[in-house]
DSSP file (Angstrom, degrees, kcal/mol; ACC not computed):
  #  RESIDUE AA STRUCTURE BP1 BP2  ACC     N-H-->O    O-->H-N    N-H-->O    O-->H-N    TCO  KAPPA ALPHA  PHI   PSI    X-CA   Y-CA   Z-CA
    1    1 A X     >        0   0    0      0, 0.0     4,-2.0     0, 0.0     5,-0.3   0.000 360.0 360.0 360.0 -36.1   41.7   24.7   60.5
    2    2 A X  H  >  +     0   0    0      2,-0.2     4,-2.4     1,-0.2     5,-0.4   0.983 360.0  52.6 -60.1 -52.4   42.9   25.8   56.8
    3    3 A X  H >> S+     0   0    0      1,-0.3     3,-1.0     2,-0.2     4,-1.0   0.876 108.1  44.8 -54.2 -60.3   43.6   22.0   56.2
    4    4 A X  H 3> S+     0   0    0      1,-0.3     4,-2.1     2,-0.2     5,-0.3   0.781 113.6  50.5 -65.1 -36.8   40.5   20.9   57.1
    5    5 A X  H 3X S+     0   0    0     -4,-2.0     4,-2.3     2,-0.2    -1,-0.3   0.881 114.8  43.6 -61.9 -33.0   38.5   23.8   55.0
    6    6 A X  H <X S+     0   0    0     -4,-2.4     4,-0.5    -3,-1.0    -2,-0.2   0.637 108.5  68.6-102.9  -2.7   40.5   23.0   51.9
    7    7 A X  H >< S+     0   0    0     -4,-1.0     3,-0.5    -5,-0.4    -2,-0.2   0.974 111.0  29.0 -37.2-103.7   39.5   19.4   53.4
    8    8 A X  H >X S+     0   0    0     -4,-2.1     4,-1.8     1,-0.2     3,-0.7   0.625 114.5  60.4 -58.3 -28.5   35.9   19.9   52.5
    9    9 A X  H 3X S+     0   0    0     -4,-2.3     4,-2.7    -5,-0.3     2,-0.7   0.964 109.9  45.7 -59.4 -37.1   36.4   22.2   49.6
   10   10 A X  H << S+     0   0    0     -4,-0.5    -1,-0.3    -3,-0.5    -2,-0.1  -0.282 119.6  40.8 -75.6  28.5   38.3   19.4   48.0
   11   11 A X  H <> S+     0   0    0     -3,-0.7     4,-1.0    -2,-0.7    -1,-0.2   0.001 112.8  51.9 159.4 -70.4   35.6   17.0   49.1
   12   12 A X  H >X S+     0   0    0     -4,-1.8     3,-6.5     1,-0.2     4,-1.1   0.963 114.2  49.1 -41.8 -93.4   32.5   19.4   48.2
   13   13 A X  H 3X S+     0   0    0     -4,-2.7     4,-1.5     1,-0.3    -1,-0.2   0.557 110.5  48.2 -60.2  -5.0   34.2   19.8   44.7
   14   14 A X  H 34 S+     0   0    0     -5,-0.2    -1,-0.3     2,-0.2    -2,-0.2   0.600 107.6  50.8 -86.1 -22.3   34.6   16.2   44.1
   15   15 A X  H <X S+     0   0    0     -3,-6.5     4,-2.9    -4,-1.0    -2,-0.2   0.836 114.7  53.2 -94.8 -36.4   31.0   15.2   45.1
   16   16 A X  H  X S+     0   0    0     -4,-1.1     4,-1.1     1,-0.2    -2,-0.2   0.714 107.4  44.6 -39.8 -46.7   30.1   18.1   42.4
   17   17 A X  H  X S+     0   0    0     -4,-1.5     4,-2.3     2,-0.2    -1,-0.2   0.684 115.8  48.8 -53.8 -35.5   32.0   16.9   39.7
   18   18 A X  H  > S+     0   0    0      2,-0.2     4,-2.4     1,-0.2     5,-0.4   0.996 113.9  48.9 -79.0 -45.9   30.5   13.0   40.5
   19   19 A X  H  X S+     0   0    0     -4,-2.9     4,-3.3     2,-0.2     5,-0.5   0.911 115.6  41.5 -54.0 -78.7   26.9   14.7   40.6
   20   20 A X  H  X S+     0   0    0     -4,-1.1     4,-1.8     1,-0.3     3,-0.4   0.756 116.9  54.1 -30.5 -79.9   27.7   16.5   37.0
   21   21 A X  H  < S+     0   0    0     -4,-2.3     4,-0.5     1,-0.3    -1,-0.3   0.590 109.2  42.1   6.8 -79.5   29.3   13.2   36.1
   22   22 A X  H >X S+     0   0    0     -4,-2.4     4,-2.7    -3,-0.3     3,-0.7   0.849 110.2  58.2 -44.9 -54.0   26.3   11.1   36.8
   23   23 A X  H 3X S+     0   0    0     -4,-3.3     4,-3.9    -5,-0.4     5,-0.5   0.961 106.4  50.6 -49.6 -54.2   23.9   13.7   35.2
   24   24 A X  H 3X S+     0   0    0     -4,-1.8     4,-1.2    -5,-0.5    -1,-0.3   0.858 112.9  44.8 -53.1 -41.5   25.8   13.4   31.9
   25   25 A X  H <> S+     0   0    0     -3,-0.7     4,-3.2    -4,-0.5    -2,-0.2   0.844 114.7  47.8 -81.0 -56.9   25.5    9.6   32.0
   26   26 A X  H  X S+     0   0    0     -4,-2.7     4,-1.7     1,-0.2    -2,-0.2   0.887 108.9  53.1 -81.1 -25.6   22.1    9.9   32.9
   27   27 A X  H  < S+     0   0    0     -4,-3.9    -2,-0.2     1,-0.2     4,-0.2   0.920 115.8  46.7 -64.0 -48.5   21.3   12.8   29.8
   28   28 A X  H >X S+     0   0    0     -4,-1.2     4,-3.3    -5,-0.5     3,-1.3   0.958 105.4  51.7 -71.9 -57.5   22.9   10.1   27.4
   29   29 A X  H 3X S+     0   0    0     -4,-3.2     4,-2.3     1,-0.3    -2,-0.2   0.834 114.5  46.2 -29.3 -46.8   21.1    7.2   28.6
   30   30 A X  H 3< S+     0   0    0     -4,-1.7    -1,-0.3    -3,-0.2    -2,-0.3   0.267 112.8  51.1 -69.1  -5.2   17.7    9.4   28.1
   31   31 A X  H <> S+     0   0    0     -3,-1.3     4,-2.5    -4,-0.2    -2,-0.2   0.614 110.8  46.7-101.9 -63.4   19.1   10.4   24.8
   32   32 A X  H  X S+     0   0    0     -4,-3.3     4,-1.8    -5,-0.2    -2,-0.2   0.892 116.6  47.4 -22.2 -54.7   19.7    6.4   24.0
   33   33 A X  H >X S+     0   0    0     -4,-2.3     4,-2.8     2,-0.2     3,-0.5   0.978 111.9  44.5 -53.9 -55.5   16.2    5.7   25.1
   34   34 A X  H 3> S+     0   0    0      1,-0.3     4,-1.2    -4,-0.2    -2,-0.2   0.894 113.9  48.6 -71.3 -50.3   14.5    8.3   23.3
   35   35 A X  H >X S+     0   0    0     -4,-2.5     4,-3.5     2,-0.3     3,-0.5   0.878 118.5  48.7 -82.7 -49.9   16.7    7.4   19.7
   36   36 A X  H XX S+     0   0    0     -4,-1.8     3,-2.3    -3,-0.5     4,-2.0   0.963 109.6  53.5 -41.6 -79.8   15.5    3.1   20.8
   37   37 A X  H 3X S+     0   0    0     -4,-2.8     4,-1.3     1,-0.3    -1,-0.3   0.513 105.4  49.8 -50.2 -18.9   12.3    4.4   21.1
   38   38 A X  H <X S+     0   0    0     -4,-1.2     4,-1.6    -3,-0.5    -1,-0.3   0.919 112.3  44.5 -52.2 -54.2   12.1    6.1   17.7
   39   39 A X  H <X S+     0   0    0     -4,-3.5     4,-2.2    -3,-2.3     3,-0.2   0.915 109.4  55.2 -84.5 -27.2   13.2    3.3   15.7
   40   40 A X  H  X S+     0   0    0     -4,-2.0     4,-3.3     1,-0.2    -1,-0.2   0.980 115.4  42.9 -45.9 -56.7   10.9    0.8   17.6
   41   41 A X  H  X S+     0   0    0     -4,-1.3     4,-2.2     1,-0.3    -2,-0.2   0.812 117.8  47.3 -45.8 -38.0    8.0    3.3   16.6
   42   42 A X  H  X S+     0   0    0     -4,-1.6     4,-1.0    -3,-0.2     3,-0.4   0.970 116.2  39.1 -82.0 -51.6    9.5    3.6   13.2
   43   43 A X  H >X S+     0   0    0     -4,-2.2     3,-2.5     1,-0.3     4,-1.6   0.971 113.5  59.2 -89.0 -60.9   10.0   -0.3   12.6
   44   44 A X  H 3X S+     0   0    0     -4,-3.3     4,-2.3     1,-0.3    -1,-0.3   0.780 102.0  54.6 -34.7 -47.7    6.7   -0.7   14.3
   45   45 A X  H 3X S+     0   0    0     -4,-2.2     4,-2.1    -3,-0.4    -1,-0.3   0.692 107.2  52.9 -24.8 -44.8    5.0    1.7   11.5
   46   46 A X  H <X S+     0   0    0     -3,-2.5     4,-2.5    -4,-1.0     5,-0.3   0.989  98.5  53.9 -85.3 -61.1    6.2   -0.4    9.1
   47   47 A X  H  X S+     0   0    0     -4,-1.6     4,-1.8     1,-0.2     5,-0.3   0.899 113.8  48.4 -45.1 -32.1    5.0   -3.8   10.2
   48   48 A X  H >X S+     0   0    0     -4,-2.3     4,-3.8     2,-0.2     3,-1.3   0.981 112.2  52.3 -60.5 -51.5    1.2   -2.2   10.2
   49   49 A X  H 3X S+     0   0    0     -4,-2.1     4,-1.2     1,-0.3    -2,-0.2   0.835 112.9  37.7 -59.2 -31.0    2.0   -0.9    6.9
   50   50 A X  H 3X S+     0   0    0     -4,-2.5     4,-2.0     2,-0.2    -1,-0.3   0.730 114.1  59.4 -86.1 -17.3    3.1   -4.2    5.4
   51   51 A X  H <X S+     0   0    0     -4,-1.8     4,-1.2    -3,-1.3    -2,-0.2   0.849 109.7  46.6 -77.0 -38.6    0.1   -5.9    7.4
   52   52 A X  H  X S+     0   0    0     -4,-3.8     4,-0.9    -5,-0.3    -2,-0.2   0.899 107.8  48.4 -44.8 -53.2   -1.9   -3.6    5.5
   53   53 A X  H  X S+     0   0    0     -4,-1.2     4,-1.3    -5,-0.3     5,-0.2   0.708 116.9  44.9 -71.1 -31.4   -0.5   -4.2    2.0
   54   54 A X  H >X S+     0   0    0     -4,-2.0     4,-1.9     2,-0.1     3,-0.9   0.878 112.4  57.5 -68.2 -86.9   -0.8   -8.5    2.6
   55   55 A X  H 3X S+     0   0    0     -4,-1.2     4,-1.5     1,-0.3    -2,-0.2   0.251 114.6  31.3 -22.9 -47.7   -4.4   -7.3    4.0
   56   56 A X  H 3X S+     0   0    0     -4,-0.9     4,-2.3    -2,-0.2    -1,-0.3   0.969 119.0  62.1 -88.8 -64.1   -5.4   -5.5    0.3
   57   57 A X  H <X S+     0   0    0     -4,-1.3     4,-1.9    -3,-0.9     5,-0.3   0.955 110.1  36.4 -35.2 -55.8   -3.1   -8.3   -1.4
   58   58 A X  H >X S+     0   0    0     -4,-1.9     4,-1.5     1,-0.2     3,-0.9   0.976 110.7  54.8 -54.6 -54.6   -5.3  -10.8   -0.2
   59   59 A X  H 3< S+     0   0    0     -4,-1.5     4,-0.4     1,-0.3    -1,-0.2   0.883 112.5  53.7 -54.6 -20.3   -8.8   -9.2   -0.5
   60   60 A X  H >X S+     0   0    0     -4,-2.3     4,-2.8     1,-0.2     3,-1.9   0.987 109.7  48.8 -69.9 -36.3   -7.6   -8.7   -4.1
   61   61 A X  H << S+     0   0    0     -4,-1.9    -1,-0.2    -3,-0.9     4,-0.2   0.502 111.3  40.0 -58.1 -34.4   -6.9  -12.1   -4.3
   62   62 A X  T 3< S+     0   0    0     -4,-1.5     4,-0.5    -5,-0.3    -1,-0.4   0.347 111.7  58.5-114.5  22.7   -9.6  -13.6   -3.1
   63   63 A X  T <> S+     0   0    0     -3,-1.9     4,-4.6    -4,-0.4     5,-0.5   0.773 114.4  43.0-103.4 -48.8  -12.1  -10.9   -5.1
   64   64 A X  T  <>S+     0   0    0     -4,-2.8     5,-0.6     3,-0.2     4,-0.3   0.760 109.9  58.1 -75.1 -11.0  -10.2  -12.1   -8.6
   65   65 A X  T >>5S+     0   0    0     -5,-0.3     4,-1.7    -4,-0.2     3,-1.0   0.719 117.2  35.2 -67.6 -96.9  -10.4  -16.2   -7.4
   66   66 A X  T 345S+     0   0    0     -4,-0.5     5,-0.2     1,-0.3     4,-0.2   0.567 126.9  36.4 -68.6 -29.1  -14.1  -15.7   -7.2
   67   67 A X  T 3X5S+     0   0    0     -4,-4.6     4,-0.5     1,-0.1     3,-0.4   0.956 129.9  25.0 -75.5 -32.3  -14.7  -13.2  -10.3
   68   68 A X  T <45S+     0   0    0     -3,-1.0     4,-0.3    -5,-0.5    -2,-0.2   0.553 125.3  35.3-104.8  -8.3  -12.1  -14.5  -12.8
   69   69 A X  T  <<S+     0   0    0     -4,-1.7    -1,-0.2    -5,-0.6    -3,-0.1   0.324 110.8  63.2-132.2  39.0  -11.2  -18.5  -12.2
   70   70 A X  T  > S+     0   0    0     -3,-0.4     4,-4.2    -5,-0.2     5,-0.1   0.477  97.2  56.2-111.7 -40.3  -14.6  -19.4  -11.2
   71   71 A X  H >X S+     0   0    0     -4,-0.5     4,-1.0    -5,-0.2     3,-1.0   0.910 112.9  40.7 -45.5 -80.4  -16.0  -18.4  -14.7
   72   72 A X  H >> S+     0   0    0     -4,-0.3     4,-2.2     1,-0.3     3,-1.8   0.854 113.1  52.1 -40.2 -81.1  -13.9  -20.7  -16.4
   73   73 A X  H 3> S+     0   0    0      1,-0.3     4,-2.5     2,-0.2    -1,-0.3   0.772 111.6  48.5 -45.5 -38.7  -14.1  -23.6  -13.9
   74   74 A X  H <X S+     0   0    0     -4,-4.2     4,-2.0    -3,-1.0    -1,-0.3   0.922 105.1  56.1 -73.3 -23.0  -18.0  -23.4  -14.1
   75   75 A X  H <X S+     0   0    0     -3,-1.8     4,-2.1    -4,-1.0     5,-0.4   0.931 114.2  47.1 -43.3 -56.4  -17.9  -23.4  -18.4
   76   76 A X  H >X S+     0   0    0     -4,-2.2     3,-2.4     1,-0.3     4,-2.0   0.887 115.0  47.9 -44.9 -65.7  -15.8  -27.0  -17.5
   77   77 A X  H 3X S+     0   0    0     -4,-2.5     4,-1.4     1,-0.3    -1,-0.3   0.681 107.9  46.6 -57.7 -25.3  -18.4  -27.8  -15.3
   78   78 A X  H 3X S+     0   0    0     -4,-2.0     4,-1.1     2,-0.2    -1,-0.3   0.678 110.1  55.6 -84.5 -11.0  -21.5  -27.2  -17.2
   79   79 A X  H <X>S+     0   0    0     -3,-2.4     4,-2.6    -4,-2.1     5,-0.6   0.872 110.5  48.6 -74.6 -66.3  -20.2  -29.1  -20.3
   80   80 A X  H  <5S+     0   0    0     -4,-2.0     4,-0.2    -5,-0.4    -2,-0.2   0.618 110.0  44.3 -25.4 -48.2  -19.6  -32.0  -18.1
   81   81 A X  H  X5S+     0   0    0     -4,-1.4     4,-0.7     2,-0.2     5,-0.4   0.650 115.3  54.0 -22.5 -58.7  -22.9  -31.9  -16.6
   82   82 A X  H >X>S+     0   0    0     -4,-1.1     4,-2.2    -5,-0.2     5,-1.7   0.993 112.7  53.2 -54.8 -56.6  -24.3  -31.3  -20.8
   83   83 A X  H 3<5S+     0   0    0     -4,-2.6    -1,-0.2     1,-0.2    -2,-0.2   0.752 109.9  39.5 -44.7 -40.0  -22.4  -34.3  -21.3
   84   84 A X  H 34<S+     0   0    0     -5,-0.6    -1,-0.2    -4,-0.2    -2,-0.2   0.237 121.1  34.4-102.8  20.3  -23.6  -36.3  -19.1
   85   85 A X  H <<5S+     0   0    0     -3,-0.8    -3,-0.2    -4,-0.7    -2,-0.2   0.770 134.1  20.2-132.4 -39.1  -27.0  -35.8  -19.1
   86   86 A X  T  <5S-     0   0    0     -4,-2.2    -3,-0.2    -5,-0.4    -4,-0.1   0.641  82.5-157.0 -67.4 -55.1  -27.7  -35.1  -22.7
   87   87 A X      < +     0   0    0     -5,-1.7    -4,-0.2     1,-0.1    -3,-0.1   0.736  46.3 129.6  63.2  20.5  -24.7  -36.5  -24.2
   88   88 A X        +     0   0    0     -6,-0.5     2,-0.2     2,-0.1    -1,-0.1   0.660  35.7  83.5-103.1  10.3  -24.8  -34.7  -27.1
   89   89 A X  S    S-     0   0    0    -10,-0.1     2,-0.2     2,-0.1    -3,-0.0  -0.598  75.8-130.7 -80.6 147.8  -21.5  -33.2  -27.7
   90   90 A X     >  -     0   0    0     -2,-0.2     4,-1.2     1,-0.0     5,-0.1  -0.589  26.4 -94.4 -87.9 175.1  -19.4  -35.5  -29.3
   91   91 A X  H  > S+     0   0    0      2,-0.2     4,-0.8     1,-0.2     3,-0.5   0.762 118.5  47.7  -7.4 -77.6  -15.9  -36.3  -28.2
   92   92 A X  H  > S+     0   0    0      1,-0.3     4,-0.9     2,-0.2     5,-0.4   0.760 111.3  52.0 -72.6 -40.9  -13.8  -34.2  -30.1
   93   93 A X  H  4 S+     0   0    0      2,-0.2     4,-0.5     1,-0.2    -1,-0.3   0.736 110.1  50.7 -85.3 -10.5  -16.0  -31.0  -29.4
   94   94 A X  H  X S+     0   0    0     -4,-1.2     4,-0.9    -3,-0.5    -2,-0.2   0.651 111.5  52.2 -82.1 -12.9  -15.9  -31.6  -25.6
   95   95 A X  H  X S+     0   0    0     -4,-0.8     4,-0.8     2,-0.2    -2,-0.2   0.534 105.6  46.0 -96.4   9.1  -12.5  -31.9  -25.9
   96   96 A X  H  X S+     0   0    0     -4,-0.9     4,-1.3     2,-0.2     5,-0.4   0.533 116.4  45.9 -78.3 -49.3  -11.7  -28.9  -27.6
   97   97 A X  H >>>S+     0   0    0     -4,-0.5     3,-3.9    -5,-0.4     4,-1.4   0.939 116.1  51.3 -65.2 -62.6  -14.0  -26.9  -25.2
   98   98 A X  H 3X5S+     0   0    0     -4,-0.9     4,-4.3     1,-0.4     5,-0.5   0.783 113.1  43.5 -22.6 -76.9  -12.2  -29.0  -22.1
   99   99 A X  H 3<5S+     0   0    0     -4,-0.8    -1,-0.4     1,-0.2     4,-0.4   0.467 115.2  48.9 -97.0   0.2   -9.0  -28.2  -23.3
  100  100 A X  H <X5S+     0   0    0     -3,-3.9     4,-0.9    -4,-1.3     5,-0.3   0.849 115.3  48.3 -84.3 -65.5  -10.2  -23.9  -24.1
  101  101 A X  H >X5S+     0   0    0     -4,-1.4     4,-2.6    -5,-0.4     3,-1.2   0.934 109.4  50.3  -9.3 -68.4  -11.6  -23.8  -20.6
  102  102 A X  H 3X<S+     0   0    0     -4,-4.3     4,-3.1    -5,-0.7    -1,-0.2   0.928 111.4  52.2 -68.5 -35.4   -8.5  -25.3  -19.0
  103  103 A X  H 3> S+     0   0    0     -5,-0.5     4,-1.4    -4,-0.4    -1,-0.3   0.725 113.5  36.8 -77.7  -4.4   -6.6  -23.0  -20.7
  104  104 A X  H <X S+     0   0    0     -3,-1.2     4,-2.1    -4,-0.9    -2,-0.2   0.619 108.6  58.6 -92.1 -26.2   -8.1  -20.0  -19.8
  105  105 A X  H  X S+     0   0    0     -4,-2.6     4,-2.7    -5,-0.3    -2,-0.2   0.986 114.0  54.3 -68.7 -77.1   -8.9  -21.2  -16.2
  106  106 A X  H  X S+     0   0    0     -4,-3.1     4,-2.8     1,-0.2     5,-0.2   0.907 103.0  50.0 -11.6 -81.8   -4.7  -21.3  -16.8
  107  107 A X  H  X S+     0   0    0     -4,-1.4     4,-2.8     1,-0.2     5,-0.3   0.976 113.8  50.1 -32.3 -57.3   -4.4  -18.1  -17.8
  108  108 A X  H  X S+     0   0    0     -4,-2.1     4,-0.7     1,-0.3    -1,-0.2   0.894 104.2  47.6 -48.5 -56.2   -6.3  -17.2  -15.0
  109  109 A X  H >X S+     0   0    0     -4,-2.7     4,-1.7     2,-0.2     3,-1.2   0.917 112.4  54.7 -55.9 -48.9   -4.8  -18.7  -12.4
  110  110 A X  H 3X S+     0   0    0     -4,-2.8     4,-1.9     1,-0.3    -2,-0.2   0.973 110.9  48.8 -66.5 -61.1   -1.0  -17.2  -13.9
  111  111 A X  H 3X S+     0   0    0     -4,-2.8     4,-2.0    -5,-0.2    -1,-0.3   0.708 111.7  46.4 -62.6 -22.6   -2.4  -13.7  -13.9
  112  112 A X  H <X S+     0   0    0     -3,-1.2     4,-2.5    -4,-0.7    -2,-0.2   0.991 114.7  49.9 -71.7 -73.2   -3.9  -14.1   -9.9
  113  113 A X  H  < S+     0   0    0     -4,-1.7    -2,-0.2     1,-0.2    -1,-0.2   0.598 113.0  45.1 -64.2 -19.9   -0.5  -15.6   -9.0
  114  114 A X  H >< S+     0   0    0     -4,-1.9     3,-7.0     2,-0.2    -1,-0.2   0.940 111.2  52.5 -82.5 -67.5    1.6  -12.2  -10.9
  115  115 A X  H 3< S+     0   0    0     -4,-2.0    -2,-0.2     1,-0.4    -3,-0.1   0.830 107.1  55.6 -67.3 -38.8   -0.7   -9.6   -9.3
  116  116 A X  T 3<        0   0    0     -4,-2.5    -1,-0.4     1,-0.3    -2,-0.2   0.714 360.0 360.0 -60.0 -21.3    0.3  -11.6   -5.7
  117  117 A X    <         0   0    0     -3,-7.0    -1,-0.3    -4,-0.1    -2,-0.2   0.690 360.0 360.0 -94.7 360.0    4.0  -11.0   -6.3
């Protein structure tokens, strides 16, 4: 009768330890999760934040295309137009304006293309 009691204590304390065992495994697995689940939230955070920062990038982007490289490109275009309906610019002074235009229209463009990096 002793064997069989010290049977089932031995038995009892062996299914106690696996239970404890298991519990530990499972507390660390829930610790794993929870530490995943941070840095998804964290890495997630970040892609809104950079989806934000292209978002403003852009709107800037397309607010200085229409205020700043449209000016120039319509100066080109209304000499062109002057020229050809009037004609009264000669050569040399439509290509001196042409070639101030295009360089500022330049300018223009370079400065869009800095603020974007």
């Amino acid at each position: 009768m002793n064997f069989i009691f010290v049977l089932l204590s031995t038995v009892s304390i062996a299914i106690a330890l696996t239970a404890v065992c298991v519990y530990l495994v499972v507390v660390r697995q829930q610790a794993k999760y929870k530490t995943l689940h941070s840095t998804f939230e964290q890495l997630e955070r970040e892609k809104i934040t950079n989806i934000h920062n292209q978002s403003t990038q852009l709107k800037t982007f397309m607010n200085m295309n229409v205020q700043m490289a449209n000016g120039p490109l319509a100066k080109i275009l209304t000499l062109v137009n002057v020229q050809e309906q009037r004609k009264t610019l000669n050569t040399d002074e439509l290509q001196g304006m042409l070639r101030e235009y295009a360089s500022e229209m330049d300018l223009t463009i370079h400065e869009i293309n800095s603020k974007l990096q």
